[in-house]
GUZA-377565 format. One record per atom (N, C-alpha, C, CB): chain; residue number from 1; y, z negated, x negated; atom name. Coordinates in nm, 2 decimals, decimal comma. Glycine has a CB too. Example, Ala and Ser with C-alpha at 12.3 -4.5 7.8 and 13.67 -1.06 7.14 Angstrom:
BEGIN
<'A'; 1; <-0,57; -0,78; -1,32>; 'N'>
<'A'; 1; <-0,45; -0,78; -1,23>; 'CA'>
<'A'; 1; <-0,33; -0,78; -1,32>; 'C'>
<'A'; 1; <-0,45; -0,90; -1,13>; 'CB'>
<'A'; 2; <-0,22; -0,71; -1,28>; 'N'>
<'A'; 2; <-0,11; -0,71; -1,37>; 'CA'>
<'A'; 2; <0,00; -0,79; -1,29>; 'C'>
<'A'; 2; <-0,06; -0,57; -1,41>; 'CB'>
***
This chain:
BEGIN
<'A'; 1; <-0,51; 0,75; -1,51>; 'N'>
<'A'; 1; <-0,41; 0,68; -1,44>; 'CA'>
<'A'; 1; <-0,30; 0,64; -1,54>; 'C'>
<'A'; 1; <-0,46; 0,56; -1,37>; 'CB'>
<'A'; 2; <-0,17; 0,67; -1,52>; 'N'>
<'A'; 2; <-0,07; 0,65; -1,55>; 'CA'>
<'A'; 2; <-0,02; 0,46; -1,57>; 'C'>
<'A'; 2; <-0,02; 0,73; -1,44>; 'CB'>
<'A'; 3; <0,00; 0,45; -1,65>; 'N'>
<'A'; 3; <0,07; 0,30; -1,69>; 'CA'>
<'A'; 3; <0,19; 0,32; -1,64>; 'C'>
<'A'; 3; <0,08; 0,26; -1,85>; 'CB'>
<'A'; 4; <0,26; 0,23; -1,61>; 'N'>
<'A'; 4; <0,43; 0,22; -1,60>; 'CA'>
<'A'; 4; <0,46; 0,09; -1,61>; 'C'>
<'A'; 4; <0,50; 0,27; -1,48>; 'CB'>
<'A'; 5; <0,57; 0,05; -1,66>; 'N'>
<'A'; 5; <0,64; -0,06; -1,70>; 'CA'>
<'A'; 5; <0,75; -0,11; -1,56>; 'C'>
<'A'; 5; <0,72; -0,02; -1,84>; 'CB'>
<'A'; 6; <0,67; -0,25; -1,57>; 'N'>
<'A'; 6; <0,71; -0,30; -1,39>; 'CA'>
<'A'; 6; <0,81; -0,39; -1,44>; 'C'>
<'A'; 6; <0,57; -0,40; -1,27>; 'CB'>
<'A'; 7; <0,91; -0,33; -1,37>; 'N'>
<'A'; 7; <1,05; -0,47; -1,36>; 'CA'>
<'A'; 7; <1,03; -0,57; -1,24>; 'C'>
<'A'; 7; <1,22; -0,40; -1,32>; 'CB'>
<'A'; 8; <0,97; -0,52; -1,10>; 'N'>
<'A'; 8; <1,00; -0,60; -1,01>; 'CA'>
<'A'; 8; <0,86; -0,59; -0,93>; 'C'>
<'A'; 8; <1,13; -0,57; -0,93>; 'CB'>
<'A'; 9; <0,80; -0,65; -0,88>; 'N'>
<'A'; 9; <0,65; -0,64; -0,80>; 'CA'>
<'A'; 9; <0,67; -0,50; -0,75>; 'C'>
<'A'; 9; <0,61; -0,77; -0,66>; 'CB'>
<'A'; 10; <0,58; -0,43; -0,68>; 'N'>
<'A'; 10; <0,54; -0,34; -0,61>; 'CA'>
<'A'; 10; <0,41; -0,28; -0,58>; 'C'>
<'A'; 10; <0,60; -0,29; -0,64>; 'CB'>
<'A'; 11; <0,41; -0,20; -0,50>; 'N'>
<'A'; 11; <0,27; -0,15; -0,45>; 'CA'>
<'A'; 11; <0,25; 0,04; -0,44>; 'C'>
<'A'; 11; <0,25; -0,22; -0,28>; 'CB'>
<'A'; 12; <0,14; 0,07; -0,52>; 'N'>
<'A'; 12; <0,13; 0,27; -0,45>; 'CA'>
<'A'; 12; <-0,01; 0,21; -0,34>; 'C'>
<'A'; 12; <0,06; 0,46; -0,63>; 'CB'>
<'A'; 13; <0,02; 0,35; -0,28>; 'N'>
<'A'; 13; <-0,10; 0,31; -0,20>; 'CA'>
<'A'; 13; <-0,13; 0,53; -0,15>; 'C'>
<'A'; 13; <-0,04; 0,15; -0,02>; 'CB'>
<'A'; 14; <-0,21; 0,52; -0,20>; 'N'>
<'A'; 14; <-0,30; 0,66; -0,23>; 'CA'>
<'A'; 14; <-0,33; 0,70; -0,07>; 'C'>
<'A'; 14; <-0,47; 0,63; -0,33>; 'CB'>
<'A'; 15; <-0,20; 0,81; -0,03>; 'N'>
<'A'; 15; <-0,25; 0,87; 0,08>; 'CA'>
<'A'; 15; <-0,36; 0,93; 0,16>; 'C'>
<'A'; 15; <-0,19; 0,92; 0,09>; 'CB'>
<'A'; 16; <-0,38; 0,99; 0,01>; 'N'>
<'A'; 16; <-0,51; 1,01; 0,05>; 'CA'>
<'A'; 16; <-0,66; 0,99; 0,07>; 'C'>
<'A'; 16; <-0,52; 1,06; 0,03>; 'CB'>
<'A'; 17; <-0,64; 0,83; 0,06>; 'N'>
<'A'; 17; <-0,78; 0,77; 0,08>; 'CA'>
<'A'; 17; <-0,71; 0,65; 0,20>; 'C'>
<'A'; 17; <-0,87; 0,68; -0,08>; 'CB'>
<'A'; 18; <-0,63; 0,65; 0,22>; 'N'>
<'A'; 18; <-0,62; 0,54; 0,33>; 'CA'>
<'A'; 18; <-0,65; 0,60; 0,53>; 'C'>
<'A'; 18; <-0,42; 0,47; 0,30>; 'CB'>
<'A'; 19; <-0,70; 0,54; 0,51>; 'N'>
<'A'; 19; <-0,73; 0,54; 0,66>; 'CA'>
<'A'; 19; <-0,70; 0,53; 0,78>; 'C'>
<'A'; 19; <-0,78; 0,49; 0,67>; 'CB'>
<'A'; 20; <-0,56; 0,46; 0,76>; 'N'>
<'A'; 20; <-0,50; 0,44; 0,86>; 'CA'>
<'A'; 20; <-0,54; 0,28; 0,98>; 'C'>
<'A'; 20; <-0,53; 0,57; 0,91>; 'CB'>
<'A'; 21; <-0,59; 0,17; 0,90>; 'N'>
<'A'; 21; <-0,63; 0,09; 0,97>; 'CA'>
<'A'; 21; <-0,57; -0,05; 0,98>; 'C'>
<'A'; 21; <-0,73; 0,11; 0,94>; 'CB'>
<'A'; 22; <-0,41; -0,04; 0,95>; 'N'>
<'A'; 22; <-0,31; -0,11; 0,98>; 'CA'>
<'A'; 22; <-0,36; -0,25; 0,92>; 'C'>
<'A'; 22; <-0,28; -0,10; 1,14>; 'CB'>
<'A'; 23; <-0,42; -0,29; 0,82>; 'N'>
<'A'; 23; <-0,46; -0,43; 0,84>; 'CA'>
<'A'; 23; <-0,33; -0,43; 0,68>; 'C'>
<'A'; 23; <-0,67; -0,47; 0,83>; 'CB'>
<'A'; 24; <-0,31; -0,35; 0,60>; 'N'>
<'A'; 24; <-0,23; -0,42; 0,50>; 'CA'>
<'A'; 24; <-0,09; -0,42; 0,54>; 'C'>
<'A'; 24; <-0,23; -0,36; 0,36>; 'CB'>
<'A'; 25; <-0,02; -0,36; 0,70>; 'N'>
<'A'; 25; <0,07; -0,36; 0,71>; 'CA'>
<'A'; 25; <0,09; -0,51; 0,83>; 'C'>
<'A'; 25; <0,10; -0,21; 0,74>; 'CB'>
<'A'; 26; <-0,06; -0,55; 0,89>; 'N'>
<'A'; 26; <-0,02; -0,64; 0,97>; 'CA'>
<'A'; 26; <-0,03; -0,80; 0,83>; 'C'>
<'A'; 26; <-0,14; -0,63; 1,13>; 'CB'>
<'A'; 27; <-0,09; -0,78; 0,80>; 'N'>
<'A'; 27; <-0,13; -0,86; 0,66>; 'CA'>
<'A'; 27; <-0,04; -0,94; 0,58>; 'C'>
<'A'; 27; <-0,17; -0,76; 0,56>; 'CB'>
<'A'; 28; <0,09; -0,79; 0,52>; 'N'>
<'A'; 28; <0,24; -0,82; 0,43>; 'CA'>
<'A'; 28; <0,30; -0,92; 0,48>; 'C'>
<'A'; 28; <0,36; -0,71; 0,44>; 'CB'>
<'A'; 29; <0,31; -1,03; 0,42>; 'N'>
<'A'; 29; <0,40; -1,16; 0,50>; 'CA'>
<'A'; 29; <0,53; -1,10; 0,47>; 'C'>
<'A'; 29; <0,39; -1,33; 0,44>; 'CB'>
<'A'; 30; <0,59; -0,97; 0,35>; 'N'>
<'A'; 30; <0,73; -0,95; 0,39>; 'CA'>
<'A'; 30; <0,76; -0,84; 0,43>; 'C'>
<'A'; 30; <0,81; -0,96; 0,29>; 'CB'>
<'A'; 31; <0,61; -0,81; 0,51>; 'N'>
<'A'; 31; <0,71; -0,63; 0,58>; 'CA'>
<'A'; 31; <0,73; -0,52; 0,56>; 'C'>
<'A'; 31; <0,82; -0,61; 0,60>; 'CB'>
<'A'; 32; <0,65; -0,54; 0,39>; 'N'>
<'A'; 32; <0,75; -0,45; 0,34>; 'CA'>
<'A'; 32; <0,66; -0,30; 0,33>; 'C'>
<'A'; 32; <0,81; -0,51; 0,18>; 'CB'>
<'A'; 33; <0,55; -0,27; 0,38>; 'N'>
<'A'; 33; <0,45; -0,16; 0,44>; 'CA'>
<'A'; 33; <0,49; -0,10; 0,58>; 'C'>
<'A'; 33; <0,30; -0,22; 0,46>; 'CB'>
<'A'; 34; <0,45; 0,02; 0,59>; 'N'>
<'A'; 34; <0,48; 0,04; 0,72>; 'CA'>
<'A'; 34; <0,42; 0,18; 0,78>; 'C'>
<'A'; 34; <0,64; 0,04; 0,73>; 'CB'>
<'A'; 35; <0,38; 0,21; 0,89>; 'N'>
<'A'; 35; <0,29; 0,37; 0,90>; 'CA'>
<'A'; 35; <0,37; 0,47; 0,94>; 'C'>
<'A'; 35; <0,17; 0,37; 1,03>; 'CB'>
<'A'; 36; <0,34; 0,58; 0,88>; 'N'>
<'A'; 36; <0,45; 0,70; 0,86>; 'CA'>
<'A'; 36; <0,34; 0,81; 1,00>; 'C'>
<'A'; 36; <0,46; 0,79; 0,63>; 'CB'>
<'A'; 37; <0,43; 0,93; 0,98>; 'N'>
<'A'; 37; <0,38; 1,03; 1,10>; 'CA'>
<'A'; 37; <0,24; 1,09; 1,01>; 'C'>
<'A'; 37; <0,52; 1,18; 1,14>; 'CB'>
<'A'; 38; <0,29; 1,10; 0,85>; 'N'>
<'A'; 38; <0,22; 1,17; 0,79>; 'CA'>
<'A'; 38; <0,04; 1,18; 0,83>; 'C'>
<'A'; 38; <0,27; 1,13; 0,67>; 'CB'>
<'A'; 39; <-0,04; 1,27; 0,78>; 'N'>
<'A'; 39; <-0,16; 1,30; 0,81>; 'CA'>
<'A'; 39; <-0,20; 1,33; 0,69>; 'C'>
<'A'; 39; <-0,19; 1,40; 0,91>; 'CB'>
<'A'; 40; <-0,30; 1,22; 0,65>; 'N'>
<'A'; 40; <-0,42; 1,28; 0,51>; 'CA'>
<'A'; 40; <-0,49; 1,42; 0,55>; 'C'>
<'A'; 40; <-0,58; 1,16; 0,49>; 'CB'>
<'A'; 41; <-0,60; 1,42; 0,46>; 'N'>
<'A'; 41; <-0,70; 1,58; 0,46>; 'CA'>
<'A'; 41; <-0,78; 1,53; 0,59>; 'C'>
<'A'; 41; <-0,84; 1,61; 0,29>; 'CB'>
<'A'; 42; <-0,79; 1,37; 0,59>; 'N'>
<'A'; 42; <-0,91; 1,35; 0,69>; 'CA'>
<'A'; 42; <-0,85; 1,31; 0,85>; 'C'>
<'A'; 42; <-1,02; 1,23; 0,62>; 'CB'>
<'A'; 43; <-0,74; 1,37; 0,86>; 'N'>
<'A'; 43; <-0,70; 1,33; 0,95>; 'CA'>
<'A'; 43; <-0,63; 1,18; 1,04>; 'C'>
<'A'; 43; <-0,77; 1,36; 0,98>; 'CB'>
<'A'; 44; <-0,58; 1,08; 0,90>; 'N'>
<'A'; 44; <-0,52; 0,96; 0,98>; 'CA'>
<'A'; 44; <-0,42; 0,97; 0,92>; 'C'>
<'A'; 44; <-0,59; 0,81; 0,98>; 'CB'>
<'A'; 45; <-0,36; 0,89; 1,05>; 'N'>
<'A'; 45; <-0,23; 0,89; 1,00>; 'CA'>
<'A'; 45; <-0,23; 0,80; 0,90>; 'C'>
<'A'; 45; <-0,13; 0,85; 1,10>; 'CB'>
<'A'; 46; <-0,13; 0,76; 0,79>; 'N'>
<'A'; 46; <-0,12; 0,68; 0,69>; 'CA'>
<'A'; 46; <-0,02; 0,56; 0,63>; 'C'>
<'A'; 46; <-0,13; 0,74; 0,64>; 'CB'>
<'A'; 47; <-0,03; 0,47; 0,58>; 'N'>
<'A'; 47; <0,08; 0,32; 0,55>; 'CA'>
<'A'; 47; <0,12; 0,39; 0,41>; 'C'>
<'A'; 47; <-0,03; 0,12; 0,52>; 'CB'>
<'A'; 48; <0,26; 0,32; 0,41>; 'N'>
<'A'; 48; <0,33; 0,39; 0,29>; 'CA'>
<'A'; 48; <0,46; 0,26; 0,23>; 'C'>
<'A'; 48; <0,41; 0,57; 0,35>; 'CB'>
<'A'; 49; <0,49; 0,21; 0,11>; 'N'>
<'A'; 49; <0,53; 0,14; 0,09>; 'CA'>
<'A'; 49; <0,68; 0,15; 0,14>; 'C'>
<'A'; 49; <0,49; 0,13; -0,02>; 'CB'>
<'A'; 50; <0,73; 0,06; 0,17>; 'N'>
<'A'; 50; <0,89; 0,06; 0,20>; 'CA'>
<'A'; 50; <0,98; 0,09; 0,05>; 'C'>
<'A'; 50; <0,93; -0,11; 0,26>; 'CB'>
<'A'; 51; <0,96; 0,02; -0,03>; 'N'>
<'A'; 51; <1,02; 0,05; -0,15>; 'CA'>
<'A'; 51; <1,14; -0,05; -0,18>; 'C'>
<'A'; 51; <1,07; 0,20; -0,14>; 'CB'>
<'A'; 52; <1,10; -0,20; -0,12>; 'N'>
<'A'; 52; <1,19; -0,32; -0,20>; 'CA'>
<'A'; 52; <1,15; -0,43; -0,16>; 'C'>
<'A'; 52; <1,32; -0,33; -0,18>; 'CB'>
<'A'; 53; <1,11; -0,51; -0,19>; 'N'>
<'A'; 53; <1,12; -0,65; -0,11>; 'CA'>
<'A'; 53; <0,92; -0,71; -0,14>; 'C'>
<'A'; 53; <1,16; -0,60; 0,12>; 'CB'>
<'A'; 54; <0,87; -0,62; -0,25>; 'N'>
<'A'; 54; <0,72; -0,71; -0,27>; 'CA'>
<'A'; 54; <0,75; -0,81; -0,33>; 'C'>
<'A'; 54; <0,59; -0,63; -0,35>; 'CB'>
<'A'; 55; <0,62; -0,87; -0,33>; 'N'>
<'A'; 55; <0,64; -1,01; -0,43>; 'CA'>
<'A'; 55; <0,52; -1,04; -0,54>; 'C'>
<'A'; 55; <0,64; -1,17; -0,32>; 'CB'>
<'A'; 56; <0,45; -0,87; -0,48>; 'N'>
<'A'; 56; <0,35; -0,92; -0,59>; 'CA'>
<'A'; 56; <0,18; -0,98; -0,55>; 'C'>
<'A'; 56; <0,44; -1,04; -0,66>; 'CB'>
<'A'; 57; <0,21; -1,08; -0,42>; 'N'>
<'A'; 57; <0,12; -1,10; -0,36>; 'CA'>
<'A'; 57; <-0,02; -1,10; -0,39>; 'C'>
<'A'; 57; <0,14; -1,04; -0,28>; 'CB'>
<'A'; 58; <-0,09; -0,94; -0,34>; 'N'>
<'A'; 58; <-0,17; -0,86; -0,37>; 'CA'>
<'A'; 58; <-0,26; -0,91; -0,21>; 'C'>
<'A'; 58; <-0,23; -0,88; -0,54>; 'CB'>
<'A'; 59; <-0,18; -0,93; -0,12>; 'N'>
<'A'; 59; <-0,29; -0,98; 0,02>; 'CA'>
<'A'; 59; <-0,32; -0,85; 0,06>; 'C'>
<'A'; 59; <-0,23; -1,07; 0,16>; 'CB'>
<'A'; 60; <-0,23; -0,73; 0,05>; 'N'>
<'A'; 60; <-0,26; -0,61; 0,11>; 'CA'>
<'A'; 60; <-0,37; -0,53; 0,07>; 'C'>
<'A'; 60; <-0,16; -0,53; 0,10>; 'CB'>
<'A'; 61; <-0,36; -0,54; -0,12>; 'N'>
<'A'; 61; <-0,47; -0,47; -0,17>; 'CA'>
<'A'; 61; <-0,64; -0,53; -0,12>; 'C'>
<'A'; 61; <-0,44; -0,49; -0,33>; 'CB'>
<'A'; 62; <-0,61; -0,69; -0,03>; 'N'>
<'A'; 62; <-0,74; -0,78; -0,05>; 'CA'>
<'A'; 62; <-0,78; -0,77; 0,08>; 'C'>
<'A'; 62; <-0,73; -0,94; -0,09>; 'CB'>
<'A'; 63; <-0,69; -0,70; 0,21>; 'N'>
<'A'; 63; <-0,68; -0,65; 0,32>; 'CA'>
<'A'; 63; <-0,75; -0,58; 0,35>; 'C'>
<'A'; 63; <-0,60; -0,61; 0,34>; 'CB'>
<'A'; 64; <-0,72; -0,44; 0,22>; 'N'>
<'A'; 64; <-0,78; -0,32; 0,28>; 'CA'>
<'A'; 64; <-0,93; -0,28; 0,23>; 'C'>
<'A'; 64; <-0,69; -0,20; 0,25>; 'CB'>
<'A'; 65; <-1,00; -0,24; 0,32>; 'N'>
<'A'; 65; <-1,13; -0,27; 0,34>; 'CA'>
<'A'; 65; <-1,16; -0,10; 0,26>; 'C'>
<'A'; 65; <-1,17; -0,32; 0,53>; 'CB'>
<'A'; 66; <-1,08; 0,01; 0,17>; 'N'>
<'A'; 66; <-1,11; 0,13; 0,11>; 'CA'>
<'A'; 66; <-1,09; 0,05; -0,03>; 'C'>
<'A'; 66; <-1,00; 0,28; 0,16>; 'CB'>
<'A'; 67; <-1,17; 0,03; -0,13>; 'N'>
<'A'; 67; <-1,14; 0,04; -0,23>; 'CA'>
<'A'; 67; <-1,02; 0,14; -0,29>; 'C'>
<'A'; 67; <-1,23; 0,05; -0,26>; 'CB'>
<'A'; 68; <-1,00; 0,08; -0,37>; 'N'>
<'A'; 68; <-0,89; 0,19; -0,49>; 'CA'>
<'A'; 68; <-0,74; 0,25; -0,44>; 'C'>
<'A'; 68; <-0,98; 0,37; -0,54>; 'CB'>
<'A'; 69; <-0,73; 0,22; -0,30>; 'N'>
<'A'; 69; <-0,64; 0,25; -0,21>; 'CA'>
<'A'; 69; <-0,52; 0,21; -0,23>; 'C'>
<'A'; 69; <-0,67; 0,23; -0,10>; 'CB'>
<'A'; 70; <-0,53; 0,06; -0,25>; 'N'>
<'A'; 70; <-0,41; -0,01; -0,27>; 'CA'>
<'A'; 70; <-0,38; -0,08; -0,45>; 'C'>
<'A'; 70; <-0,41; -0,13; -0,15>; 'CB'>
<'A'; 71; <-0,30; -0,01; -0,49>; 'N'>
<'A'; 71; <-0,28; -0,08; -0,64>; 'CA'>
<'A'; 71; <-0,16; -0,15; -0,67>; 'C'>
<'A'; 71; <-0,28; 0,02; -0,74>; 'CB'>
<'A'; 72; <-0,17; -0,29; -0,68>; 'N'>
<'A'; 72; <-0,03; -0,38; -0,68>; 'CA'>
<'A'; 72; <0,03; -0,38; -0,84>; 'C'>
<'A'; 72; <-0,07; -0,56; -0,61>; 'CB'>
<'A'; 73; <0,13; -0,36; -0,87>; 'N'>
<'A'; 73; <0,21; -0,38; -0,99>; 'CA'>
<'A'; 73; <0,27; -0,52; -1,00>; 'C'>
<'A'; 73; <0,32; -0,28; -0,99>; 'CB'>
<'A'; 74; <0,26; -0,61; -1,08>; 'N'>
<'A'; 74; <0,36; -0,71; -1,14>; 'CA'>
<'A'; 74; <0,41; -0,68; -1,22>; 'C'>
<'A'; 74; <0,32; -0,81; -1,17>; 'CB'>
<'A'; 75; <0,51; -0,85; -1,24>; 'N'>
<'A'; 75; <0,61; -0,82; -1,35>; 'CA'>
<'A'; 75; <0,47; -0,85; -1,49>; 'C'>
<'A'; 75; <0,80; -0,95; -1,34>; 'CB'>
***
């Protein structure tokens, strides 16, 4: 896994293990998740970061019930 150098909170979230089970997007107190058309290998549709507005939190990562799925960045 790749390191990167975080200026501002954020989140990846691994399309292809998520499931599609809406709980880190009902979860986000800022919204900032949301479910796309897209389709994994296993067939769900999938949550995909908005791309501004995290804070860092980490409720989404504590949400989702797939391990390794959700990885939160701080500063």
């Amino acid at each position: 896994m790749e390191i990167k150098e975080v200026r501002v909170p954020s989140i990846d979230i691994d399309a292809e293990l998520c499931k599609g089970c809406v709980l880190c997007v009902t979860e986000c107190p800022k919204g900032v998740i949301e479910m796309t058309d897209t389709i994994n290998h296993m067939g769900y549709t999938v949550a995909k970061y908005i791309g501004e507005g995290c804070t860092g939190c980490a409720i989404c990562f504590y949400a989702c019930p797939e391990p390794s799925t959700i990885v939160v960045h701080k500063k």
